[in-house]
BANU-598190 format. One record per residue (C-alpha): residue number from 1; z, y negated, x negated; residue in one letter. Coordinates in pm, whole numbers, always signed. Example, Ala and Ser with C-alpha at 12.3 -4.5 7.8 and 13.67 -1.06 7.14 Angstrom:
REM residues 2
<pos 1, w +780, v +450, u -1230, code A>
<pos 2, w +714, v +106, u -1367, code S>
This chain:
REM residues 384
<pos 1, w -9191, v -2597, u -5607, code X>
<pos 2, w -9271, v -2482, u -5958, code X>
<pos 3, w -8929, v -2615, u -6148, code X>
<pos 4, w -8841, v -2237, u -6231, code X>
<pos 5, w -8954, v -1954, u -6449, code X>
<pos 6, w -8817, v -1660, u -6255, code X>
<pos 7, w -8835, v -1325, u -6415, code X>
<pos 8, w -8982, v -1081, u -6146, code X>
<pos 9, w -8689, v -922, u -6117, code X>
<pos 10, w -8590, v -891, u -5674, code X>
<pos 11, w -8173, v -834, u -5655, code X>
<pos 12, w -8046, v -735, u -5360, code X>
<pos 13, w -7711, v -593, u -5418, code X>
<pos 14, w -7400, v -711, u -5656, code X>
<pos 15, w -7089, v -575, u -5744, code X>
<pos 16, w -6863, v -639, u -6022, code X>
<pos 17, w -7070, v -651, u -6374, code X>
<pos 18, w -7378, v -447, u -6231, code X>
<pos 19, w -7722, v -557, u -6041, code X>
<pos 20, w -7915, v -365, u -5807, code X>
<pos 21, w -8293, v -454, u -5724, code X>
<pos 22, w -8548, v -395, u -5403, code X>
<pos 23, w -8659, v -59, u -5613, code X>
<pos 24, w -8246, v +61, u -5682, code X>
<pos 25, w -8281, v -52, u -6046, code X>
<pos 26, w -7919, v -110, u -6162, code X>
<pos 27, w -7898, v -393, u -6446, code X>
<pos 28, w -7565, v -459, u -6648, code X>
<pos 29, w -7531, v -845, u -6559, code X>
<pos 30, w -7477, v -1055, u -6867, code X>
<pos 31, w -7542, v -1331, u -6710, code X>
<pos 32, w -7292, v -1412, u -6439, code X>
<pos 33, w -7569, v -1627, u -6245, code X>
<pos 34, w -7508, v -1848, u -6553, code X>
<pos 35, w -7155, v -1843, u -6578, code X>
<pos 36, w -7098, v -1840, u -6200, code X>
<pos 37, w -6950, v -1502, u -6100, code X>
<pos 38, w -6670, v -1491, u -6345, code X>
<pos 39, w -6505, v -1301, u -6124, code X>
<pos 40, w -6776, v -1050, u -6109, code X>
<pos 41, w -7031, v -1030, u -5797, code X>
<pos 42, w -6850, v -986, u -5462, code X>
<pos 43, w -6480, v -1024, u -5578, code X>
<pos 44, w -6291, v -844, u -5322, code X>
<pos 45, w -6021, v -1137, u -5278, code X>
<pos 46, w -6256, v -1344, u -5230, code X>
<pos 47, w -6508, v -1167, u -5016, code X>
<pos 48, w -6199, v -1145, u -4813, code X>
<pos 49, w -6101, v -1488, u -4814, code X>
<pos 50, w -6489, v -1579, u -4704, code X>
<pos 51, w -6477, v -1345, u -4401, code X>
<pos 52, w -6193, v -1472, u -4275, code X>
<pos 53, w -6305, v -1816, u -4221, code X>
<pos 54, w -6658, v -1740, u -4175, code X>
<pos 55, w -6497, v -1623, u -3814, code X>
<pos 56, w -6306, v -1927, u -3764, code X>
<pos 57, w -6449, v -2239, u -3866, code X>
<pos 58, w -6765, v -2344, u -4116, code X>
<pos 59, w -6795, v -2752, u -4088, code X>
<pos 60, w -6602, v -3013, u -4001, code X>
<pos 61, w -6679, v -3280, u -4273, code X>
<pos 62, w -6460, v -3504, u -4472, code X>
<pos 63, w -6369, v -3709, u -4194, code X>
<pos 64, w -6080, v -3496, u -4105, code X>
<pos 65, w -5799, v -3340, u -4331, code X>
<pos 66, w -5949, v -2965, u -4459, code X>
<pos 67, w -5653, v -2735, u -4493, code X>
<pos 68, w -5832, v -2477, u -4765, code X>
<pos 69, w -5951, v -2816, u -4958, code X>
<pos 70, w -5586, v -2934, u -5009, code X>
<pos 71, w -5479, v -2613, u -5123, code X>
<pos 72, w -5723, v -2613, u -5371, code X>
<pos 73, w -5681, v -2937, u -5451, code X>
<pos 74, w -5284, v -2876, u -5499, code X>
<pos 75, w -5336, v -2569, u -5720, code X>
<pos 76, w -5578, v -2697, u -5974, code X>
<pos 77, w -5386, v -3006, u -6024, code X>
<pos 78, w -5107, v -2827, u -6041, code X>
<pos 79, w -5284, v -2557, u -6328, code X>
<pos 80, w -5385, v -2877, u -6528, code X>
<pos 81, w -5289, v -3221, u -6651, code X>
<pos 82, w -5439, v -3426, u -6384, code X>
<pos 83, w -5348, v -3499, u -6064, code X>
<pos 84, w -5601, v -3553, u -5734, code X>
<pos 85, w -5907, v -3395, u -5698, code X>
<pos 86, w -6252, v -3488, u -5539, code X>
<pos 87, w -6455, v -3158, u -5390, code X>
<pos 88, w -6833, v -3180, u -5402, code X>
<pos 89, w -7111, v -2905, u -5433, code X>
<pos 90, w -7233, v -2872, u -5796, code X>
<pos 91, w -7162, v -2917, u -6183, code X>
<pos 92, w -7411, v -3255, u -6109, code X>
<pos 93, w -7245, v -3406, u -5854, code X>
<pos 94, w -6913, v -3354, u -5989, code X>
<pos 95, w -7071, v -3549, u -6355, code X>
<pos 96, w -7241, v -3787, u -6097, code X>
<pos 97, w -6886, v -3868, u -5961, code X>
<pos 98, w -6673, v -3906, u -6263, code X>
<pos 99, w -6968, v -4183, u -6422, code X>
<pos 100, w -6868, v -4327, u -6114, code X>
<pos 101, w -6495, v -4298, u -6137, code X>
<pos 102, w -6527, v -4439, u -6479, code X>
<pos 103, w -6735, v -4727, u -6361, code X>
<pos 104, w -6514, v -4809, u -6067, code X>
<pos 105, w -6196, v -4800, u -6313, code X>
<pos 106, w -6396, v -5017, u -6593, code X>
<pos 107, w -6505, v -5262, u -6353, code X>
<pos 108, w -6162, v -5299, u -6164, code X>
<pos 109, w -5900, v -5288, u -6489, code X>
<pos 110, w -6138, v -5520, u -6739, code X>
<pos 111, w -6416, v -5637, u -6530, code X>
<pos 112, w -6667, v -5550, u -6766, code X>
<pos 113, w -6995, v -5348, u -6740, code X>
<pos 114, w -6900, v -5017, u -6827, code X>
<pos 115, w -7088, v -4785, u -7138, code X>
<pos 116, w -7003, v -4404, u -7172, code X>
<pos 117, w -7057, v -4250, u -7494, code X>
<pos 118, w -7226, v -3909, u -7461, code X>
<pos 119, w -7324, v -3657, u -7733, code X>
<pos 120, w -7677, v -3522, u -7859, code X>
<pos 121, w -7754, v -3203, u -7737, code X>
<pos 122, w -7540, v -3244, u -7469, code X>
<pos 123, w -7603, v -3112, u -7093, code X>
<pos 124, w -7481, v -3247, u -6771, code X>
<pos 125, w -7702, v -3208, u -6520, code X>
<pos 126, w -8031, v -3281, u -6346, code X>
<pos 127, w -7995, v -3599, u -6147, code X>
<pos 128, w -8094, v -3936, u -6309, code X>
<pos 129, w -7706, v -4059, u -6399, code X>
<pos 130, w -7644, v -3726, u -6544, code X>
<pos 131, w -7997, v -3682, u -6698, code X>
<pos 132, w -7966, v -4025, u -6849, code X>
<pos 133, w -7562, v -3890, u -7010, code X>
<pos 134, w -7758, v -3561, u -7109, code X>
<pos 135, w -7827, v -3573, u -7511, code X>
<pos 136, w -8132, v -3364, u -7465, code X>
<pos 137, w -8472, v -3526, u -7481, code X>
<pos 138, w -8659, v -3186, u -7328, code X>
<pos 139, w -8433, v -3298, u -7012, code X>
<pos 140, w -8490, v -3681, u -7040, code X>
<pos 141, w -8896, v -3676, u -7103, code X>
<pos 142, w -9076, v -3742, u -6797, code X>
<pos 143, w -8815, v -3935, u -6609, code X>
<pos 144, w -8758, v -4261, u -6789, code X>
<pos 145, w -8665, v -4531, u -6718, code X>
<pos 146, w -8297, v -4374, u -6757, code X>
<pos 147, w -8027, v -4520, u -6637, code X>
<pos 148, w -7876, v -4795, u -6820, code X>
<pos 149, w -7491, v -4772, u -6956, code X>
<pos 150, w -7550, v -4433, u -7176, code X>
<pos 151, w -7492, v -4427, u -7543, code X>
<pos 152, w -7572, v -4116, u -7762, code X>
<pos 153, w -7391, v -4003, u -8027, code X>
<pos 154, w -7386, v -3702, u -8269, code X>
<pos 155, w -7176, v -3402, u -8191, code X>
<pos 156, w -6915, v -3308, u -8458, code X>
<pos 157, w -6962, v -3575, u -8655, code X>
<pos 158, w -6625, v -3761, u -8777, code X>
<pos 159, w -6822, v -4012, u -8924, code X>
<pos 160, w -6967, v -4111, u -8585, code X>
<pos 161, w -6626, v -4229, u -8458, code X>
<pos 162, w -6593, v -4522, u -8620, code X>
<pos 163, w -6931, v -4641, u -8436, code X>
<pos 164, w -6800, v -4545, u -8105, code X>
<pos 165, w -6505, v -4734, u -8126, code X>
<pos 166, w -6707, v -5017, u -8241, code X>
<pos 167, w -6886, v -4978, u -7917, code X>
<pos 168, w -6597, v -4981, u -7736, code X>
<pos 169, w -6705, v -4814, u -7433, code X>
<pos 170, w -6580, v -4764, u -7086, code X>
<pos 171, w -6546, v -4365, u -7133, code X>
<pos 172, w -6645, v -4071, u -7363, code X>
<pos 173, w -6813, v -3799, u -7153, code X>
<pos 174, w -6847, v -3440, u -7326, code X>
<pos 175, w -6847, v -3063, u -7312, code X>
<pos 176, w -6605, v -2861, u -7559, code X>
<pos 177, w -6822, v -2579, u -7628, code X>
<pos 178, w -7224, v -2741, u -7543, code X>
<pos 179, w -7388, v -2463, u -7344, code X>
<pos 180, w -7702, v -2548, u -7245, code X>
<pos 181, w -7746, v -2740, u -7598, code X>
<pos 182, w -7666, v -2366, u -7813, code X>
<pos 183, w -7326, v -2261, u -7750, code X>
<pos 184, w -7202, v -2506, u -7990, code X>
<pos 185, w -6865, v -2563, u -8016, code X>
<pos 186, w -6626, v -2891, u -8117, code X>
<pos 187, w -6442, v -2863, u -8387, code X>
<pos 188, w -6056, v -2925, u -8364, code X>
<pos 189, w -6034, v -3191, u -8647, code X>
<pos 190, w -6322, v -3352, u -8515, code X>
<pos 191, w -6128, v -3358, u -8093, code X>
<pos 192, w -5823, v -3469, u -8290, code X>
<pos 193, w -5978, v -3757, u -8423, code X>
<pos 194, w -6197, v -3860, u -8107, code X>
<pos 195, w -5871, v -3815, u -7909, code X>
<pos 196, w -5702, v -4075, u -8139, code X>
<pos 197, w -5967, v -4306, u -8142, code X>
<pos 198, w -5970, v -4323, u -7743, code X>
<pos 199, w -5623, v -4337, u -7729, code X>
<pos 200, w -5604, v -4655, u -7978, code X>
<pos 201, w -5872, v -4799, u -7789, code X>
<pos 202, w -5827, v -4729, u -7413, code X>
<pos 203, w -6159, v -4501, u -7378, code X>
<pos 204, w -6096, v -4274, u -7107, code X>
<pos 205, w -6188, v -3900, u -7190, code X>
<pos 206, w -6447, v -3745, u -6975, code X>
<pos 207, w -6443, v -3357, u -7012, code X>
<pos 208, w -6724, v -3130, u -6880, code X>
<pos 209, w -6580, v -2793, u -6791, code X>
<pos 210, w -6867, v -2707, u -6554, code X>
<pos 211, w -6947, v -2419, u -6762, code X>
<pos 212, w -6623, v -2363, u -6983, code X>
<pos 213, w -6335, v -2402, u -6685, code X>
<pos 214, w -6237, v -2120, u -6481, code X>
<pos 215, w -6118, v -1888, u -6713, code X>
<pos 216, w -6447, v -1885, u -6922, code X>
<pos 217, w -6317, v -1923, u -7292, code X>
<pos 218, w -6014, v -1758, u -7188, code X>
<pos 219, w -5776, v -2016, u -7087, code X>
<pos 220, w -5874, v -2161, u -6701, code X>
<pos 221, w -5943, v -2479, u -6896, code X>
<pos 222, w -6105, v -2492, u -7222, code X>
<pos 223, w -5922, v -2836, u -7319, code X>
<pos 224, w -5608, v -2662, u -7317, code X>
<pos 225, w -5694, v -2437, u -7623, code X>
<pos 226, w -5794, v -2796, u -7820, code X>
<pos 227, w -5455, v -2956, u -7726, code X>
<pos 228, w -5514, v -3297, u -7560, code X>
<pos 229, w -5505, v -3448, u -7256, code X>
<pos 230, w -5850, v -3561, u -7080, code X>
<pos 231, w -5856, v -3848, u -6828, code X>
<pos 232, w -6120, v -3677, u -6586, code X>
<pos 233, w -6243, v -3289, u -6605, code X>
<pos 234, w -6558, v -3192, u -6378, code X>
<pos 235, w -6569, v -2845, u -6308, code X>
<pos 236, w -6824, v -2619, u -6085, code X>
<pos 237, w -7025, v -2292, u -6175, code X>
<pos 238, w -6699, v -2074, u -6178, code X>
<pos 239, w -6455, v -2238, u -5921, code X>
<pos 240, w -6658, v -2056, u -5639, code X>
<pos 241, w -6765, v -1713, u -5739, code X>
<pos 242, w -7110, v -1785, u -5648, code X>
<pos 243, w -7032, v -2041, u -5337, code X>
<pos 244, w -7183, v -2430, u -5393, code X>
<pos 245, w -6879, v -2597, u -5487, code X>
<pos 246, w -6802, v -2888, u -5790, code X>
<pos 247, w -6486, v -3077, u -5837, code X>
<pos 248, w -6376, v -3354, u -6022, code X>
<pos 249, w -6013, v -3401, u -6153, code X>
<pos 250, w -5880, v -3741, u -6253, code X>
<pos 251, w -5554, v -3847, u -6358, code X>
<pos 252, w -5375, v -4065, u -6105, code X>
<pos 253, w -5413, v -4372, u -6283, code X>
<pos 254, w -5757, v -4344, u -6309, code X>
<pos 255, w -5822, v -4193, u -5974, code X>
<pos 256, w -5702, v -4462, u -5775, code X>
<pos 257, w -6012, v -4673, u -5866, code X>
<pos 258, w -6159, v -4459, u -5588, code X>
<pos 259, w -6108, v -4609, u -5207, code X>
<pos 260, w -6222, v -4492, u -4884, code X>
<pos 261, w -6578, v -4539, u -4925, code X>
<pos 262, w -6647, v -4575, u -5235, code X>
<pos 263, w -6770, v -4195, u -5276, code X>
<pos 264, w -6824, v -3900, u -5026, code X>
<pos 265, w -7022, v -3586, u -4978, code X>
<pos 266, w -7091, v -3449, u -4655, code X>
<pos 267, w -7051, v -3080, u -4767, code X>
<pos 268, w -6806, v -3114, u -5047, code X>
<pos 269, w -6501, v -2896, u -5014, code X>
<pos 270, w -6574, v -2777, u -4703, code X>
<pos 271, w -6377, v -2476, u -4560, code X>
<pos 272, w -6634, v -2209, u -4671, code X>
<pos 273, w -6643, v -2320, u -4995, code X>
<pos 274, w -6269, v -2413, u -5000, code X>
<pos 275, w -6184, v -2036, u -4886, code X>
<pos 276, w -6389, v -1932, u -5194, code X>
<pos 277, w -6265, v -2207, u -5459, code X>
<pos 278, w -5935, v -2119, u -5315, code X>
<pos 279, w -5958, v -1756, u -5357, code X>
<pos 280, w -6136, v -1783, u -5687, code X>
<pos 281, w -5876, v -2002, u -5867, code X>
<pos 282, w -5540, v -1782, u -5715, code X>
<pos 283, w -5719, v -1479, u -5906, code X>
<pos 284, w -5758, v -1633, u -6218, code X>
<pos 285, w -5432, v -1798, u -6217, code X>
<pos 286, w -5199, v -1447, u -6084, code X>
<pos 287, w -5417, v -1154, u -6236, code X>
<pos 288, w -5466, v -1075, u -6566, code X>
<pos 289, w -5783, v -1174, u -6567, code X>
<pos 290, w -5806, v -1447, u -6849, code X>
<pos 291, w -5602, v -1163, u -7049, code X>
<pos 292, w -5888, v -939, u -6982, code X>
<pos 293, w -6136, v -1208, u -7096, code X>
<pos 294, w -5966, v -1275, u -7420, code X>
<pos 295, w -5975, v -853, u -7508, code X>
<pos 296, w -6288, v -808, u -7389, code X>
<pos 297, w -6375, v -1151, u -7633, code X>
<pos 298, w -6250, v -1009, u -7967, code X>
<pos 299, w -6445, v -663, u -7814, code X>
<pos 300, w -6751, v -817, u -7824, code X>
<pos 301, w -6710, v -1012, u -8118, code X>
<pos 302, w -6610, v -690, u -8307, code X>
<pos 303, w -6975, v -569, u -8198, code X>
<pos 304, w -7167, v -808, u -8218, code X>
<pos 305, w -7098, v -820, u -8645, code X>
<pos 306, w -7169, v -465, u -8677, code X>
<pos 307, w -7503, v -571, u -8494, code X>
<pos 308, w -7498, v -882, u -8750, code X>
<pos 309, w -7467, v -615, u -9039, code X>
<pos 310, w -7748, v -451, u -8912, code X>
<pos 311, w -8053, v -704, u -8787, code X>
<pos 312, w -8063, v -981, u -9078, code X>
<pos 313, w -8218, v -1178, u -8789, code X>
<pos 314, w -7914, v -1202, u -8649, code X>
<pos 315, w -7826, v -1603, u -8756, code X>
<pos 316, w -7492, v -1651, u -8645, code X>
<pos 317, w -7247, v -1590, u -8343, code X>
<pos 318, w -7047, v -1875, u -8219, code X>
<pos 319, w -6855, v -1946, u -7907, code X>
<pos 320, w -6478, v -1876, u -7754, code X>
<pos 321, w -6404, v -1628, u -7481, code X>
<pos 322, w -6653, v -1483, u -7302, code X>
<pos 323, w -6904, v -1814, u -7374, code X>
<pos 324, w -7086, v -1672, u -7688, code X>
<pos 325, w -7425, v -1765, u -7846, code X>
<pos 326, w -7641, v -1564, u -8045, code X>
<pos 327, w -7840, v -1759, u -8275, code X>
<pos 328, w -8155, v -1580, u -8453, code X>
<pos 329, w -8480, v -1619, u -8599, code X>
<pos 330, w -8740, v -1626, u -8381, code X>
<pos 331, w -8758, v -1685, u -7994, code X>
<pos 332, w -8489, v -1583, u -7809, code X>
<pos 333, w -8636, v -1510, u -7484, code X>
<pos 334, w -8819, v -1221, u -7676, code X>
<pos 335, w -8492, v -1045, u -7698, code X>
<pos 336, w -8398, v -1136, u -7352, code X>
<pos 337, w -8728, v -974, u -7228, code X>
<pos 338, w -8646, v -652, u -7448, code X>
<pos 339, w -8309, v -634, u -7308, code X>
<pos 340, w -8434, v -678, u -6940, code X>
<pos 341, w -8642, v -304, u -7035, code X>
<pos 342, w -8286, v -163, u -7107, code X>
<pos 343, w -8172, v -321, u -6781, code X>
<pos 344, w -7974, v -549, u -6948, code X>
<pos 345, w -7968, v -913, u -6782, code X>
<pos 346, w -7923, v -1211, u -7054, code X>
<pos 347, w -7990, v -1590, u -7066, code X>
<pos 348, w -8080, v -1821, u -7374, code X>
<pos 349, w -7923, v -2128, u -7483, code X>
<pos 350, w -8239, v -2318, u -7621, code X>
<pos 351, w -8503, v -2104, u -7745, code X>
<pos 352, w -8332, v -1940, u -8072, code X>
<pos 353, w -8026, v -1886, u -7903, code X>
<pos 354, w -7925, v -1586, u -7669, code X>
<pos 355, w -7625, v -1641, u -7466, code X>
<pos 356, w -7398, v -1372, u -7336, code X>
<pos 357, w -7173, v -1478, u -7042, code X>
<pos 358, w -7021, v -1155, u -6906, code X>
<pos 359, w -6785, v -1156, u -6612, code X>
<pos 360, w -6463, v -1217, u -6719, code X>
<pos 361, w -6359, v -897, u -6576, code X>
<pos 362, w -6569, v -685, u -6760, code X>
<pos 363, w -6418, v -334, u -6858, code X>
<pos 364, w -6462, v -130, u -7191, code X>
<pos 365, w -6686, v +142, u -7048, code X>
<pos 366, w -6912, v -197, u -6958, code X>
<pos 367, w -6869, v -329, u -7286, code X>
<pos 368, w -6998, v +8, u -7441, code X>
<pos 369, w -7287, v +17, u -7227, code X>
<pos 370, w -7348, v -388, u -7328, code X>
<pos 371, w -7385, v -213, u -7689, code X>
<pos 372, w -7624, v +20, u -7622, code X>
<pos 373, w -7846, v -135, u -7422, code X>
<pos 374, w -7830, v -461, u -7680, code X>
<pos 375, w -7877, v -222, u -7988, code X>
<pos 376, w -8188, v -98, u -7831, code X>
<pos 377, w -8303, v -417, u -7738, code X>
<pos 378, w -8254, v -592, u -8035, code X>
<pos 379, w -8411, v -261, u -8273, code X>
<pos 380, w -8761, v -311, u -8044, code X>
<pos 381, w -8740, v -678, u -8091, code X>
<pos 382, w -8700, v -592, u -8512, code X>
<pos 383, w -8984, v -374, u -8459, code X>
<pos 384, w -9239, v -585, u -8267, code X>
């Protein structure tokens, strides 16, 4: 169906930060299939890991104990400050299960009807719970009526809090850094004042790492570099290196809401994607990947306001890690399509904002050729 604008662009081959297409066109991937392959394409561990239980076993379902799922499940509770897990397939479901969570919780502990407070300009996926949490009306139009139980708040905005906790709702649901909505990210006085208020008042603290967990700001979660505790974290995109897989973490308090039956996904964690998650997360957590990240971070940064210095159309550069938004005047995807001549692969962030999301293993001879292909791009874009 016609719900994507592809670029005409065939790729056939992966490996590490580089592309390959149907004509042997080799393209320096900025993208990371949007902050997928953090890892790079075709991580060796994981290839490895993959292989292996490709020959063994693919499917068994969730009625039976999945030995690769409990792993998984015991290392990223035991990398963060919650405690059980739930496996599904994508960033959606794993949103789609933590409205849930927080509904089931409400409902049992004050028997109320449950609100979560979401953010404008928010993003948390494309069914209709997590369209009608989403803060973005270009998501919402076309699909009313929403579902009920959403309120929408402004992001960064102290003066907002005292209206949420005069709405007194169930949950807050929210990313750290907003991707989709322009790389924005929260700021620290305004998390340490949210956190306070939903401490004082009970509200649960929903935290969106589908695009900022896994190593992607630099830590593996991006609520550790804020300093607070969250109540449930959703995470997908990077947990697999490229293999469907979402998770939601909850605190075990929280988590026990859940009973046989009240949620389930046929797929979800299954050993394939389990092998992957699996391999994925013991990478990140015994390499020195996320050191990498952080290097190649300040690398980037160091570039990108030289480039600032140079194209006054250039707005501003925002982000943390290797999740950074370029803001300009103009339309963004024009740059994008100049950087695709260069071979250079990039994504936007709404349409005055190019994002770069890098593998997180991205080397300095990579970063150098990031340079000059962007300096090219963005001196035809000045000239056009």
């Amino acid at each position: 169906m016609n719900t994507y604008k592809r670029f005409p662009i065939n790729f056939v081959e992966g490996k590490g930060s580089y592309l390959w297409d149907d004509m042997g066109t080799k393209f320096l991937d900025f993208t990371s299939g949007i902050a997928t392959c953090n890892l790079g394409h075709v991580p060796e561990n994981v290839m490895q890991a993959v292989q292996h239980q490709l020959s063994r076993l693919w499917h068994t379902s969730n009625l039976f104990p999945i030995e690769n799922q409990e792993k998984l499940a015991n290392l990223l509770t035991s990398q963060s400050c919650l405690d059980q897990a739930f496996f599904c397939n994508s960033g959606a479901e794993a949103n789609e299960a933590a409205i849930k969570l927080v509904r089931a919780y409400s409902k049992a502990k004050k028997g109320n009807n449950p609100v979560i407070a979401a953010f404008s300009q928010s993003f948390h996926g494309r069914t209709m719970a997590t369209v009608s949490a989403t803060g973005q009306e270009k998501i919402r139009a076309g699909f009313e009526p929403l579902l009920e139980g959403f309120i929408h708040f402004p992001f960064n905005d102290l003066n907002a809090l005292g209206r949420i906790k005069d709405a007194a709702p169930a949950a807050v649901m929210l990313e750290l850094i907003q991707g989709e909505g322009g790389v924005i990210p929260a700021k620290q006085e305004w998390i340490d004042e949210l956190v306070k208020v939903c401490k004082e008042e009970d509200i649960l603290l929903v935290v969106d790492e589908v695009q900022t967990g896994m190593g992607r700001t630099g830590t593996l979660f991006a609520y550790e570099q804020y300093c607070f505790e969250p109540d449930i974290v959703t995470l997908a995109k990077g947990l697999g290196s490229g293999f469907p897989i979402g998770a939601m973490l909850a605190k075990e308090a929280v988590a026990t809401a859940f009973q046989p039956g009240s949620h389930g996904s046929t797929f979800g964690g299954n050993p394939l994607a389990s092998a992957a998650g699996l391999a994925t997360v013991k990478e990140l957590t015994t390499s020195t990947v996320l050191e990498n990240a952080i290097t190649a971070s300040e690398s980037l940064y160091t570039i990108l306001l030289k480039l600032q210095s140079r194209f006054p159309f250039i707005k501003s550069i925002r982000g943390k890690g290797l999740l950074i938004g370029i803001e300009i005047e103009g339309e963004a995807g024009n740059i994008i399509d100049s950087a695709q001549q260069e071979n250079l692969l990039l994504v936007s962030a709404g349409p005055q904002v190019v994002r770069l999301l890098p593998p997180l293993t991205i080397t300095k001879d990579e970063i150098e050729d990031f340079e000059e292909k962007f300096s090219i791009a963005l001196e035809r874009y000045m000239e056009a």
